[in-house]
SEGURO-932383 format. One record per residue (C-alpha): residue in three letters; x, y, z. Coordinates in steps of 0.02 Angstrom, whole numbers, plus 50000, padded with zeros to 5 digits. Layout:
! residues N
+-----+-------+-------+-------+
|  aa |    xx |    yy |    zz |
+-----+-------+-------+-------+
| ALA |     X |     Y |     Z |
...
+-----+-------+-------+-------+
This chain:
! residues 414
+-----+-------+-------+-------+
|  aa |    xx |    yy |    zz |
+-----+-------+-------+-------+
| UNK | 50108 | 61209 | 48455 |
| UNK | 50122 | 61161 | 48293 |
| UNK | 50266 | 61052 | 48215 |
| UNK | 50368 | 61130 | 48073 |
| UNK | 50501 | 60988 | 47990 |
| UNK | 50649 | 61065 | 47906 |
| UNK | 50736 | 60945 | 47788 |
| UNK | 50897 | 61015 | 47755 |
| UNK | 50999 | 61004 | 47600 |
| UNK | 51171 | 61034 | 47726 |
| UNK | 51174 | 61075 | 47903 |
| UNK | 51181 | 61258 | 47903 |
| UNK | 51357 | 61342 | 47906 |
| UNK | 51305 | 61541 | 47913 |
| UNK | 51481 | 61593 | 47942 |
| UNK | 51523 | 61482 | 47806 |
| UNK | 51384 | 61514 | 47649 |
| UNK | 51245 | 61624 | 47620 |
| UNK | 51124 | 61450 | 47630 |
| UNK | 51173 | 61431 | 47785 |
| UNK | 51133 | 61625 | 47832 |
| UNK | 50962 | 61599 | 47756 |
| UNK | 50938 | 61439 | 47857 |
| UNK | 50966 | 61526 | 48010 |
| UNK | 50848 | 61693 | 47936 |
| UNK | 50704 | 61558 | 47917 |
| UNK | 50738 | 61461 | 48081 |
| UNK | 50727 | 61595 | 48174 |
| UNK | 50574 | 61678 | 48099 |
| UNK | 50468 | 61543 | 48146 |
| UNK | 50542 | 61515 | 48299 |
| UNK | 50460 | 61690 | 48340 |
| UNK | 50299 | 61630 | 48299 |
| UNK | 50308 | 61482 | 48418 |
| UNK | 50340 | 61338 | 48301 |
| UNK | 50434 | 61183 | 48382 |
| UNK | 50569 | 61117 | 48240 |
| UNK | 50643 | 60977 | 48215 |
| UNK | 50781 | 61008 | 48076 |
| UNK | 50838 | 60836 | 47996 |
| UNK | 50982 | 60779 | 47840 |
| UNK | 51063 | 60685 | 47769 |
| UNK | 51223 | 60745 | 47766 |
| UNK | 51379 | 60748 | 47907 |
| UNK | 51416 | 60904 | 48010 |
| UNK | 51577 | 61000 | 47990 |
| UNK | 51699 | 61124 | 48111 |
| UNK | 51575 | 61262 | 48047 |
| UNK | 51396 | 61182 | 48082 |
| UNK | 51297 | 61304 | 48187 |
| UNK | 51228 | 61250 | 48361 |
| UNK | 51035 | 61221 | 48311 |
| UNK | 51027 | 61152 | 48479 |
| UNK | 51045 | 61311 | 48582 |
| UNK | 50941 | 61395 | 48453 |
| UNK | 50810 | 61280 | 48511 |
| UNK | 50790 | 61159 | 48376 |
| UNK | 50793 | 60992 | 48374 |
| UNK | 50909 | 60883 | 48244 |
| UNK | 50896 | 60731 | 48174 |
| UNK | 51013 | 60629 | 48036 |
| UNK | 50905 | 60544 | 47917 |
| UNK | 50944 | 60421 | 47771 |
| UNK | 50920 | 60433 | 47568 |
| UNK | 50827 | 60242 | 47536 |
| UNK | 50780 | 60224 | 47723 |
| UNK | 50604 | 60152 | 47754 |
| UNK | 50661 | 60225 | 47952 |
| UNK | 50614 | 60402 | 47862 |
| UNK | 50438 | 60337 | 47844 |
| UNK | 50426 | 60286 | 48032 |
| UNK | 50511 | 60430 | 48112 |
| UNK | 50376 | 60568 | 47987 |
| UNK | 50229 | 60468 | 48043 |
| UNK | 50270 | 60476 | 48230 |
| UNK | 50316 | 60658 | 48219 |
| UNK | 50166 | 60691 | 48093 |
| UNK | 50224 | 60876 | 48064 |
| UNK | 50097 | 61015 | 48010 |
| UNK | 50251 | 61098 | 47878 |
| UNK | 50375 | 61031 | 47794 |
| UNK | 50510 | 61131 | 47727 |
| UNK | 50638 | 61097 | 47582 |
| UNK | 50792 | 61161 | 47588 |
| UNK | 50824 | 61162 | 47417 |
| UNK | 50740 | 61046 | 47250 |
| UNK | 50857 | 60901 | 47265 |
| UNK | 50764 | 60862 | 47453 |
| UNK | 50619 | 60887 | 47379 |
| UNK | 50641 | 60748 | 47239 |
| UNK | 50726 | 60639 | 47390 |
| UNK | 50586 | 60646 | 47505 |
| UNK | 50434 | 60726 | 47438 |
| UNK | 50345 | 60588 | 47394 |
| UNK | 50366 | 60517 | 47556 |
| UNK | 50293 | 60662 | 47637 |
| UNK | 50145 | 60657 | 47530 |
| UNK | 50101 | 60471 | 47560 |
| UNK | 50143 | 60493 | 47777 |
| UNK | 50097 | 60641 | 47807 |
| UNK | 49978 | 60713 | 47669 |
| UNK | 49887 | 60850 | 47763 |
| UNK | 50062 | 60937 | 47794 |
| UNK | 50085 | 61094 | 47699 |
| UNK | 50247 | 61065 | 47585 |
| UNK | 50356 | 61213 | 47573 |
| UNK | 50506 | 61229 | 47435 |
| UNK | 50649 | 61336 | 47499 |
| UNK | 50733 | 61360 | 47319 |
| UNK | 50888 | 61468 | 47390 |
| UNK | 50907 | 61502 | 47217 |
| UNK | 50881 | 61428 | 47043 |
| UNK | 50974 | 61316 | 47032 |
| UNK | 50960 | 61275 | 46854 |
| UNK | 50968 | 61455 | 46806 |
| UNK | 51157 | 61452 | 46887 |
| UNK | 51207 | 61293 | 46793 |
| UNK | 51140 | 61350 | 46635 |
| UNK | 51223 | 61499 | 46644 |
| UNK | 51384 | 61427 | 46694 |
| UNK | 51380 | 61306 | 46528 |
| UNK | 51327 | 61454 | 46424 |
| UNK | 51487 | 61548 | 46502 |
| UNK | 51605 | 61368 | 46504 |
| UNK | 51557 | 61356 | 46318 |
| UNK | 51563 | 61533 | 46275 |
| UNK | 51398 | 61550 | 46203 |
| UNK | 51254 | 61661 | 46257 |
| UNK | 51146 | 61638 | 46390 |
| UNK | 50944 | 61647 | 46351 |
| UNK | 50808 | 61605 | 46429 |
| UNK | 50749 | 61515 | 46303 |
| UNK | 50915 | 61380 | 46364 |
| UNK | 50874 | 61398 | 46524 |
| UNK | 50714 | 61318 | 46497 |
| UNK | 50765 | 61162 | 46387 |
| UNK | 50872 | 61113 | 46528 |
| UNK | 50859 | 60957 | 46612 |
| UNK | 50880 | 61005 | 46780 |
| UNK | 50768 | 61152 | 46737 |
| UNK | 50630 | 61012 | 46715 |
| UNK | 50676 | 60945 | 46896 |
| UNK | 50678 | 61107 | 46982 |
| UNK | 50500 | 61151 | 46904 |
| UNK | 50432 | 60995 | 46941 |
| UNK | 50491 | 61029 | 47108 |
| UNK | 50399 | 61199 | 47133 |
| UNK | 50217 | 61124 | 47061 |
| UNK | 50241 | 60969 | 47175 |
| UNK | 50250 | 61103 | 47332 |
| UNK | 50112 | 61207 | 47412 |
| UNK | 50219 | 61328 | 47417 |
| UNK | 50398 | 61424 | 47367 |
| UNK | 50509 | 61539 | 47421 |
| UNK | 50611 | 61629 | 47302 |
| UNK | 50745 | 61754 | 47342 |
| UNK | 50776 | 61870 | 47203 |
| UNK | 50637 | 61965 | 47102 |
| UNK | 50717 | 61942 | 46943 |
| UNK | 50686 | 61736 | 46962 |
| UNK | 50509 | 61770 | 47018 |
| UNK | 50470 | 61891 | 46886 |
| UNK | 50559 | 61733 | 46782 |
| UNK | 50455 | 61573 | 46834 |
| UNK | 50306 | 61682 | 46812 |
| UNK | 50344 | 61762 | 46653 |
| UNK | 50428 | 61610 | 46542 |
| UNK | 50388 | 61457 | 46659 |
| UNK | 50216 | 61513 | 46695 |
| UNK | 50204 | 61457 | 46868 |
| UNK | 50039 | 61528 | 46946 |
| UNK | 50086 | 61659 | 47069 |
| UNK | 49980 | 61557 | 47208 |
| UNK | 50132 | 61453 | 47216 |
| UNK | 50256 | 61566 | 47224 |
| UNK | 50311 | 61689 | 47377 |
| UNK | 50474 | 61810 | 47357 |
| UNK | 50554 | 61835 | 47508 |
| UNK | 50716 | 61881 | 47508 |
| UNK | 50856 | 61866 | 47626 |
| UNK | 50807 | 61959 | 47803 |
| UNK | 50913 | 62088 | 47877 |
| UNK | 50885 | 62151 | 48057 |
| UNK | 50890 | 62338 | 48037 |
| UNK | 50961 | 62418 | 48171 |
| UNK | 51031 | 62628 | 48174 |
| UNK | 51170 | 62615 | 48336 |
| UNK | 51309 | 62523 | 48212 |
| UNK | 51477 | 62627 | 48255 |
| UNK | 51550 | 62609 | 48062 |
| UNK | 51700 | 62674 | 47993 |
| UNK | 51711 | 62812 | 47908 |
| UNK | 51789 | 62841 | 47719 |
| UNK | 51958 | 62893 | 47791 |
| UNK | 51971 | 62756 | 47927 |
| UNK | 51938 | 62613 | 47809 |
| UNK | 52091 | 62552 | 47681 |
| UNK | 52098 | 62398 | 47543 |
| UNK | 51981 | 62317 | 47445 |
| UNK | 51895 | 62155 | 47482 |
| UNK | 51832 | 61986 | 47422 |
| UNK | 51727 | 61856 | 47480 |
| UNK | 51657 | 61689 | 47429 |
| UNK | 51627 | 61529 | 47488 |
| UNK | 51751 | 61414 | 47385 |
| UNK | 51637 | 61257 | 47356 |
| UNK | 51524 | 61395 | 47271 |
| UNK | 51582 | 61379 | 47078 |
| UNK | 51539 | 61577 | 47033 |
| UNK | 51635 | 61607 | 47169 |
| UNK | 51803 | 61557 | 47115 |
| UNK | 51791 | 61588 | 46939 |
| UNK | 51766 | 61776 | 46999 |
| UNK | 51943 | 61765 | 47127 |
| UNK | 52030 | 61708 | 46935 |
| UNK | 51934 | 61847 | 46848 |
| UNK | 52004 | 61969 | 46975 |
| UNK | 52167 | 61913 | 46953 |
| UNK | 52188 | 61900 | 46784 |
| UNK | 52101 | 62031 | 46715 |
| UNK | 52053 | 62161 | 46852 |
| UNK | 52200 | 62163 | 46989 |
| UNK | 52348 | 62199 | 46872 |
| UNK | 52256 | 62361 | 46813 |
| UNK | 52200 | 62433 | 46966 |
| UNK | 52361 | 62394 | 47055 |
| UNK | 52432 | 62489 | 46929 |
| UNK | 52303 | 62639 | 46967 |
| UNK | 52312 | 62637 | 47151 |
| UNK | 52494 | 62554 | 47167 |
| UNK | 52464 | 62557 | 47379 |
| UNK | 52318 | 62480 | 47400 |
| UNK | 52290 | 62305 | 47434 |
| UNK | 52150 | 62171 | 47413 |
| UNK | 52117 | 62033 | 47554 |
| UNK | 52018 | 61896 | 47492 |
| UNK | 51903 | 61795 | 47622 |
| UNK | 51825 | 61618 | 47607 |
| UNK | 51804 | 61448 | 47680 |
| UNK | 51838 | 61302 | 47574 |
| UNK | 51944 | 61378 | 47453 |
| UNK | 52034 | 61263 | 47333 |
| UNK | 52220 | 61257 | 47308 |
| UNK | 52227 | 61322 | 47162 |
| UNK | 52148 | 61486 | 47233 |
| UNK | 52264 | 61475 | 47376 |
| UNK | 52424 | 61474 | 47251 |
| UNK | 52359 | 61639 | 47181 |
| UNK | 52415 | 61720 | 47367 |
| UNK | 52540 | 61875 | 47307 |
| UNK | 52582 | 61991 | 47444 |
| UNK | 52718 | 62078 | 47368 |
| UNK | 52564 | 62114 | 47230 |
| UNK | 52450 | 62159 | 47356 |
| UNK | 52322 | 62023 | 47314 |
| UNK | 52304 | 61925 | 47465 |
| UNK | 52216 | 61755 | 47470 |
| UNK | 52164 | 61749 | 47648 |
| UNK | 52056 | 61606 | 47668 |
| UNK | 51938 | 61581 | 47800 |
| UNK | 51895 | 61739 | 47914 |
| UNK | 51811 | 61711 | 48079 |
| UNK | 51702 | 61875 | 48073 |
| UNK | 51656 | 61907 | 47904 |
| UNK | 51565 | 62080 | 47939 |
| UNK | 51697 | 62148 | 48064 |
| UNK | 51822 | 62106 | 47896 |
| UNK | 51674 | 62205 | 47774 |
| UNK | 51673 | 62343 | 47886 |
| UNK | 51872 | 62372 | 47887 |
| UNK | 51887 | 62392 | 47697 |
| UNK | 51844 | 62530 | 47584 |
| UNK | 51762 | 62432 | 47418 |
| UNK | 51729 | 62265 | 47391 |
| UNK | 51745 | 62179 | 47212 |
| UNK | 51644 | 62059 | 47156 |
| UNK | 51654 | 62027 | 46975 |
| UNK | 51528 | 61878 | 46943 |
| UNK | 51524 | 61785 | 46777 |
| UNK | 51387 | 61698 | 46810 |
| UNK | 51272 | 61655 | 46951 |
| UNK | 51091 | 61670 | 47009 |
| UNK | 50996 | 61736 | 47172 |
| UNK | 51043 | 61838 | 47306 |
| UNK | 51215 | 61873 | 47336 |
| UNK | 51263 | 61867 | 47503 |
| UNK | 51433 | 61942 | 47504 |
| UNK | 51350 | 62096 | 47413 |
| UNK | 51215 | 62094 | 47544 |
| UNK | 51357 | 62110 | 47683 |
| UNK | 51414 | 62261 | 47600 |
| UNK | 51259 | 62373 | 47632 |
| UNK | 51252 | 62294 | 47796 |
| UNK | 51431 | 62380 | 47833 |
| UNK | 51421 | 62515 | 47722 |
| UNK | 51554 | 62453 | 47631 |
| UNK | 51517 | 62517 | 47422 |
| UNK | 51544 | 62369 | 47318 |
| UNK | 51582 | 62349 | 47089 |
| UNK | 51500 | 62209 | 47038 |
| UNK | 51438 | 62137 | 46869 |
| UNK | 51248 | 62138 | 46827 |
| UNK | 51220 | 61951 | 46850 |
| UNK | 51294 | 61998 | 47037 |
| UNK | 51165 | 62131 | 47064 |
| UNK | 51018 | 62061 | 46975 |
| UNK | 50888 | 62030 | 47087 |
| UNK | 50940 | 62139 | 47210 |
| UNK | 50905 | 62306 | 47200 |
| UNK | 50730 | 62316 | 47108 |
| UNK | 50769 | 62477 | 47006 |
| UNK | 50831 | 62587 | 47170 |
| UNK | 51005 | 62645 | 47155 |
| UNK | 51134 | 62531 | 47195 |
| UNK | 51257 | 62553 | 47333 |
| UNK | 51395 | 62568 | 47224 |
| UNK | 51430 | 62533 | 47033 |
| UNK | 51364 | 62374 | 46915 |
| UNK | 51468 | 62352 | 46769 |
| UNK | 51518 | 62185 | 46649 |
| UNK | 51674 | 62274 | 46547 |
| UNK | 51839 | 62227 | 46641 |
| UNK | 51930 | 62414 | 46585 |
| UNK | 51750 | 62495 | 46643 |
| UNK | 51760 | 62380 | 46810 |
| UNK | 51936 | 62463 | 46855 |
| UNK | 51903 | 62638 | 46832 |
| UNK | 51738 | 62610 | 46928 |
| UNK | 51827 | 62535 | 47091 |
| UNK | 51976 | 62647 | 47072 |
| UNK | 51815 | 62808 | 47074 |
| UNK | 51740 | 62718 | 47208 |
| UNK | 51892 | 62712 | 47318 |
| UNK | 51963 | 62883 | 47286 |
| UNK | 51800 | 62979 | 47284 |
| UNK | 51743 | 63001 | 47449 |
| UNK | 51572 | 63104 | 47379 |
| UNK | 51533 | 62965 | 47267 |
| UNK | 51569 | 62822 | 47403 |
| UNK | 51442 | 62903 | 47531 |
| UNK | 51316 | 62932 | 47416 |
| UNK | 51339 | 62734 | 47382 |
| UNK | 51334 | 62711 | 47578 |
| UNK | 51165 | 62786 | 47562 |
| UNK | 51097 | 62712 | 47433 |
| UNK | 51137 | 62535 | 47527 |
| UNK | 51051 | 62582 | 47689 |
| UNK | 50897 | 62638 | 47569 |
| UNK | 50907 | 62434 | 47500 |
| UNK | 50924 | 62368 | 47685 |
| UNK | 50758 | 62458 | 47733 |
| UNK | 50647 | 62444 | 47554 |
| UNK | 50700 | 62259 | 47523 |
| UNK | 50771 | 62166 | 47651 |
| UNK | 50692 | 62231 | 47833 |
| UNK | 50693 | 62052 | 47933 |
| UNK | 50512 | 62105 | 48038 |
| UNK | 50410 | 62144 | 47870 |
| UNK | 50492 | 62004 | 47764 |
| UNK | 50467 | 61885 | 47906 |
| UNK | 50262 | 61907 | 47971 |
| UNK | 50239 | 61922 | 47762 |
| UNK | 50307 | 61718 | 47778 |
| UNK | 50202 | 61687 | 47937 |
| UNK | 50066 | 61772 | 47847 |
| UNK | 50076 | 61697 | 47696 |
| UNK | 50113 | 61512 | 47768 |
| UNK | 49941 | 61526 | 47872 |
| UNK | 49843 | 61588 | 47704 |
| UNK | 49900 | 61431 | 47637 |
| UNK | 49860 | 61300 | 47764 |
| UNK | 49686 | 61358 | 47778 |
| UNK | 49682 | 61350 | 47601 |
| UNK | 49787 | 61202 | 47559 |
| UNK | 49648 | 61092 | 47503 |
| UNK | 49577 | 61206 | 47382 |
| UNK | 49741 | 61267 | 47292 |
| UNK | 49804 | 61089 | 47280 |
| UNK | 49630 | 61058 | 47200 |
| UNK | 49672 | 61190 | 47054 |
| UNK | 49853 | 61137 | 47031 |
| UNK | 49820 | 61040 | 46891 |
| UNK | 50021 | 61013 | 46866 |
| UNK | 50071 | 60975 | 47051 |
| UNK | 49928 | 60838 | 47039 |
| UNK | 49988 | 60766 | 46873 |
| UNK | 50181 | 60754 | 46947 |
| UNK | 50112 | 60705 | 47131 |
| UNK | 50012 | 60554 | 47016 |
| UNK | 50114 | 60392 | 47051 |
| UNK | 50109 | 60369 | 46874 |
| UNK | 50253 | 60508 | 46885 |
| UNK | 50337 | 60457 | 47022 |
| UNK | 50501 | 60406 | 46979 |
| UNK | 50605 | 60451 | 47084 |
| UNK | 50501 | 60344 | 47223 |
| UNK | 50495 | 60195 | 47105 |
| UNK | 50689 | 60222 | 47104 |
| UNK | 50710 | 60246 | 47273 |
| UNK | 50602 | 60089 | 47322 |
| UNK | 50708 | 59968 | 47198 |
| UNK | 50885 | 60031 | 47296 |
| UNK | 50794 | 59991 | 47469 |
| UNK | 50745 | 59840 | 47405 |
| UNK | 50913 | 59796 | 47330 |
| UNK | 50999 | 59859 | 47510 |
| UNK | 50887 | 59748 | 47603 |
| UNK | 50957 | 59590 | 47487 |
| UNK | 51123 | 59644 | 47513 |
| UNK | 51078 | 59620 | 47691 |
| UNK | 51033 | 59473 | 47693 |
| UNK | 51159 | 59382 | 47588 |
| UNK | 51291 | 59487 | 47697 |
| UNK | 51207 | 59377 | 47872 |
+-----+-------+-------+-------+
C-alpha cells in the first residue's frame, strides 16, 4: 500500500469553502485507488472541520520551524506528497526533498494565487489588469518557483493552464488540469421553473472576491432589479461573513444577508437564479459550480466564468456591465424558455468538464506516469533543479535561523 502525505494549507471545511470541497474531491479519489493517507497542518480545527477520520484518513498537527517535522517524514517515509496550496510548499518543501527525496512532490495550486491578488490590486487601484502585471509580481515569483520545485501540479481552470504555459512557459510535463470533480448522477428530483422563487448568493466571507461581490450587488445591482421584479427576494449564504456584510441585512428590501446555511445545495436548488457578480478572482468557482449541479441558471461576470466552461454554452448569462447584469437576471428569472435551455447547457458542463470517474483515474493515471518517470523529468527540469539547489534555498536558511533562535529562547527560558 503505498503512503500518500497530504500537507494541508487548512483542515478542510467543504461545507464551508470550495478548498475544502476540493480537499475532500482529492481525498477521496485516491482513497479509491487504495492509498493509506495521513493528512497533516499546521493550522487549528474549527466547528466546520470535516471528520477525515471516518473518511479513513489519518491526521496529524505539525509545526512551521519544527525539526519534529523532519522525524515524523522520515519514519513515515511517504511515496507522495501533496501541497495543498504554494505557501506549504515554500514551508516544507525543502524538507521533503532532503527526508524523503524519492517521494513524488505534488502542488495542489487550488488556484493562482497570484493571479487573484494581482487582479485585486489592479481592481483596488483602478487600473487594468494584464498579464504582463501579473507576471512582475512578487508573489507571482513564489508561486512559480513553487510549480518548478514540484514533480507535479494540479491546476483547476483551463484558462490558468493555458496561462502558465503560454506567458510563464512552464513545460506542460509539469502541469496537469484537473478540475473540480462532480459525481454525475440522473435520479436528482429538482424543482422545476415554477416551484423555485428568489434569487441567491453565496460566498465564503474570508474569501476577499467574495464580499466585494455581496457590496457590488448591493450597491449597484439590487436597487435596479428590485425595482424590475419588485416581489422577488435575494437570500445571501456564507460562513464567516464580516459585520459589515451582516449590516447590509434589508428584509423590508428583499436583500437578505443570511449567513451560514447548513445545506448549501438543498438552498441552490430552492431558488430560481443565482448572482454572482465577481470583480475579480481566479479559478474555479465553486458557488457557480453548485449551480449546474442544481440546475439553478446563474449571471455572472467573465472573470466568474473564466475557466469554466471551455467555449460550451454557459448555463446561464456572463456579463461585466451592471445595467446589462440586471436585465440579464431579470430575463433569466422571468423567461422560463431561456432558463431551461440554461438548465441544459449546465448538465452539458457537468458531463464534458467536470465527470468525478474520468477526471479522477486521469490523476491516478497521470500520478503513476510520473513516479515511474520521476527521475528522468526531474533530470530535464533545469529550473526545479536550479531553485531545489541550496544555493536557492531561502526559505530553509530562514526557517533554520528561527529554529535555532527558538531553541535559545529555550534555553535561557530553563
Amino acid at each position: 500500500m503505498k503512503n500518500l502525505l497530504i500537507i494541508g494549507y487548512n483542515w478542510p471545511e467543504p461545507a464551508t469553502t470550495a478548498a475544502g470541497g476540493r480537499m475532500m474531491q482529492l481525498i477521496r479519489c485516491f482513497k479509491k485507488a487504495g492509498y493509506r493517507q495521513i493528512f497533516a497542518t499546521t493550522a487549528s480545527r474549527t466547528s466546520y472541520t470535516t471528520d477525515l477520520e471516518a473518511e479513513g484518513v489519518q491526521t496529524r498537527t505539525i509545526h512551521l520551524n519544527d525539526p519534529s517535522f523532519d522525524h515524523f517524514l522520515a519514519e513515515l517515509q511517504p511515496d507522495i506528497v501533496l501541497f495543498d496550496r504554494f505557501y506549504t510548499e515554500e514551508q516544507f518543501g525543502w524538507r521533503v526533498q532532503n527526508i524523503t527525496p524519492d517521494a513524488l512532490r505534488i502542488l495542489d495550486t487550488e488556484d493562482l494565487h497570484s493571479l487573484r491578488f494581482a487582479r485585486e490590486e489592479a481592481y483596488r487601484e483602478k487600473k487594468p489588469f494584464s498579464k504582463e502585471r501579473w507576471l512582475q509580481q512578487d508573489l507571482t515569483m513564489r508561486e512559480l518557483a513553487s510549480i518548478w520545485r514540484s514533480d507535479l501540479t494540479l491546476i483547476i481552470s483551463s484558462f490558468e493552464y493555458s496561462l502558465l504555459l503560454k506567458e510563464a512557459k512552464i513545460d506542460p510535463s509539469l502541469l496537469l488540469l484537473i478540475p473540480f470533480m462532480t459525481e454525475i448522477t440522473g435520479d436528482k428530483n429538482l424543482k422545476d421553473f415554477d416551484s423555485r422563487k428568489d434569487f441567491i448568493c453565496i460566498g465564503n466571507g474570508k474569501h476577499r472576491p467574495n464580499v466585494d461581490a455581496v457590496h457590488y450587488l448591493y450597491q449597484k445591482i439590487w436597487p435596479g432589479l428590485k425595482k424590475s421584479l419588485p416581489n422577488a427576494t435575494l437570500r445571501i449564504y456564507g460562513a464567516y461573513l464580516p459585520e459589515a456584510l451582516l449590516q447590509l441585512h434589508r428584509p423590508a428590501q428583499g436583500f437578505n444577508v443570511e449567513g451560514w446555511v447548513e445545506d448549501a445545495a438543498a438552498a441552490m436548488g430552492e431558488a430560481r437564479v443565482q448572482l454572482a457578480p465577481l470583480q475579480y478572482g481566479a479559478g474555479i468557482k465553486g458557488k457557480l459550480l453548485l449551480s449546474m449541479q442544481e440546475s439553478t441558471p446563474s449571471v455572472t461576470t467573465r472573470v466568474g466564468a473564466e475557466g469554466m466552461h471551455n467555449g460550451l454554452p454557459w448555463n446561464g448569462i456572463i456579463t461585466d456591465d451592471p445595467s446589462d447584469f440586471i436585465n440579464a437576471a431579470v430575463k433569466l428569472y422571468t423567461d422560463e424558455a431561456l432558463w431551461s435551455k440554461s438548465v441544459d447547457a449546465g448538465n452539458t458542463l457537468l458531463h464534458e468538464i467536470y465527470d468525478q470517474e474520468l477526471l479522477c483515474q486521469r490523476l491516478l493515471d497521470a500520478v503513476e506516469t510520473n513516479r515511474r518517470s520521476m527521475e528522468q523529468q526531474r533530470a530535464k527540469n533545469l529550473f526545479g533543479n536550479i531553485l531545489r539547489h541550496q544555493s536557492m534555498g531561502a526559505t530553509m536558511y530562514m526557517s533554520k535561523w528561527i529554529e535555532a533562535k527558538n531553541k535559545n529562547q529555550e534555553r535561557e527560558q530553563e
